[in-house]
C-alpha positions as CSV (number, residue, x, y, z in Angstrom):
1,X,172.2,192.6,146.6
2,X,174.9,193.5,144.2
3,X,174.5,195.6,141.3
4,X,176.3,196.9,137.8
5,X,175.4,199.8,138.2
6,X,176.9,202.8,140.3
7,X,175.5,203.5,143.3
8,X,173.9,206.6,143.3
9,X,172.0,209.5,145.8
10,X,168.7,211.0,145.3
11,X,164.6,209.4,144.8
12,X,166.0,208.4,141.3
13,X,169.2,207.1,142.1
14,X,171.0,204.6,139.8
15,X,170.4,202.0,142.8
16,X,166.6,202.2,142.6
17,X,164.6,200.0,140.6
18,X,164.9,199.8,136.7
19,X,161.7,201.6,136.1
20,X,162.6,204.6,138.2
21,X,165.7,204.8,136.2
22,X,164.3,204.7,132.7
23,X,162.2,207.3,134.3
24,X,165.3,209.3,135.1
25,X,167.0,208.5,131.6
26,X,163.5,210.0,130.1
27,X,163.4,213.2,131.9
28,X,167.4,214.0,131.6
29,X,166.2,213.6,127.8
30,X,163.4,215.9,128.3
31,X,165.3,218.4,130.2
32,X,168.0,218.5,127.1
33,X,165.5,219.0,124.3
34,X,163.6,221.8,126.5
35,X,167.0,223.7,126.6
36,X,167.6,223.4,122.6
37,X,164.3,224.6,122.4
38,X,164.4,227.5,124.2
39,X,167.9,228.3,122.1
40,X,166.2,227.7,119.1
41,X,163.9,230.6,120.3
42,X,166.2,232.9,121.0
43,X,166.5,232.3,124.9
44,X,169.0,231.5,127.0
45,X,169.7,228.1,128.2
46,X,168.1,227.4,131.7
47,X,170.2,225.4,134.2
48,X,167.3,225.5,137.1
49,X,164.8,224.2,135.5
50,X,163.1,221.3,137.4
51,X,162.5,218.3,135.7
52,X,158.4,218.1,136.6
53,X,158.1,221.3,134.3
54,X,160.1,220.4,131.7
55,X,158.6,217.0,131.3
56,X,155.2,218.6,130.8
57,X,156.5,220.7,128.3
58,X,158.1,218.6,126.6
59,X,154.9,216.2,126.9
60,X,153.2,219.2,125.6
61,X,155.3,220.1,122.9
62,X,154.9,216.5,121.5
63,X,151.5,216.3,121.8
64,X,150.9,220.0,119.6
65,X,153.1,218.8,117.2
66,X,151.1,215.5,116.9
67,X,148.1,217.3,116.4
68,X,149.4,219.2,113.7
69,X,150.6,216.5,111.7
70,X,147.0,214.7,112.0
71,X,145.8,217.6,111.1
72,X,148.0,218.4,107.9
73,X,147.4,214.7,106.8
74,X,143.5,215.4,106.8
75,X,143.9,218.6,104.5
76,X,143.7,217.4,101.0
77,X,146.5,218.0,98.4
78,X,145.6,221.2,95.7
């Protein structure tokens, strides 16, 4: 089986199947807006941090702020 893609070492691996890739793509993404997030904050930037946590952060994050849009859109205009 040949494949575009560069071979590629680890459970997410570039020659693992698409899903598990997009999967990769998503947490690489997730891991990058967790560290402008914490320098936003003040914080310095956090190399180790595994990707499990900072998906659910990020997951997190997304879902608060969700909330608080539905919330503001609720809330009549004075």
């Amino acid at each position: 089986m040949t494949s575009d893609k560069p071979p590629g070492v680890g459970i997410f691996a570039h020659d693992w199947p698409d899903f598990l890739t997009q999967k990769n793509v998503l947490g690489g993404q997730a891991w990058y807006y967790q560290q402008i997030f914490r320098l936003a904050d003040d914080q310095e930037a956090d190399p180790d941090l595994g990707i499990l946590k900072v998906v659910g952060a990020y997951v997190k994050d997304e879902l608060s702020r969700a909330r608080r849009v539905k919330k503001a859109r609720r809330q009549p205009v004075v």
